[in-house]
N, C-alpha and C positions, 0 to 999 in steps of 0.2 A: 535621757530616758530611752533611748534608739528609736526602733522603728518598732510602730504602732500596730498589733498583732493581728492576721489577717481574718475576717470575720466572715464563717460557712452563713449560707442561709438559711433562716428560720425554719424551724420545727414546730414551731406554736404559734396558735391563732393570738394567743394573747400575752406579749411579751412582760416576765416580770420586772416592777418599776420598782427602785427603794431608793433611799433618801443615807444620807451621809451626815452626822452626827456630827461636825467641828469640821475646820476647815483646815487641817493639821496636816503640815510637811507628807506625813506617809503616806496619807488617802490615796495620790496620784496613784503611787508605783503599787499597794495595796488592794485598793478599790477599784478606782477610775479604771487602769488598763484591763487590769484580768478582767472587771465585767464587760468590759469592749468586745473582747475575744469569744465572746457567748454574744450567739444573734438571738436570745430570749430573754435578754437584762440588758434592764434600762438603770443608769444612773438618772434618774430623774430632778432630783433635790438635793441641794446643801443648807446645813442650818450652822448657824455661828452667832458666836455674842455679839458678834458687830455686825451690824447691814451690809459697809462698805466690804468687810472681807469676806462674806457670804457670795456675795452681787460678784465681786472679782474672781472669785474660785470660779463661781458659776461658768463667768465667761472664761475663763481661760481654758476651762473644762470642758467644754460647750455641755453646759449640765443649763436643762431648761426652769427650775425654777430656785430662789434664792431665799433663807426665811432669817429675819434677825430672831434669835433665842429658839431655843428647841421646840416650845409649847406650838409653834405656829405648824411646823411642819409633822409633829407628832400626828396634829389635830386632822390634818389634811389625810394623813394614813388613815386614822379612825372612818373617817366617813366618807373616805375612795373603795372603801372595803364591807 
């Protein structure tokens, strides 16, 4: 994947957070980095059909939290907001 894109400092008091729908091959190179390279987006969430591949993107992502089935982290946007 190379090297990991270098990230300016924030501009906003309150960085946005969004959550990642499956835990599918592209995310990394699609989601994960480009939102690295913004210091006002957070990859916050991964959600997957399975636990274990949620939990494992999670970490390997350093993405902070993990949801088995989409309804869990849906729910978690609903009422962060």
């Amino acid at each position: 994947m190379g090297n990991p894109p270098r990230v300016p400092k924030s501009t906003s008091p309150k960085p946005l957070k969004f959550g990642i729908l499956g835990a599918a091959a592209i995310a990394p190179e699609a989601i994960v980095l480009p939102a690295r390279s913004h210091p006002d987006v957070i990859v916050y969430a991964v959600a997957a059909r399975s636990k274990a591949k949620a939990e494992s993107f999670a970490k390997k992502h350093d993405i902070e939290k993990s949801y088995e089935g989409y309804q869990g982290m849906l729910l978690w946007y609903i009422l962060s907001y």
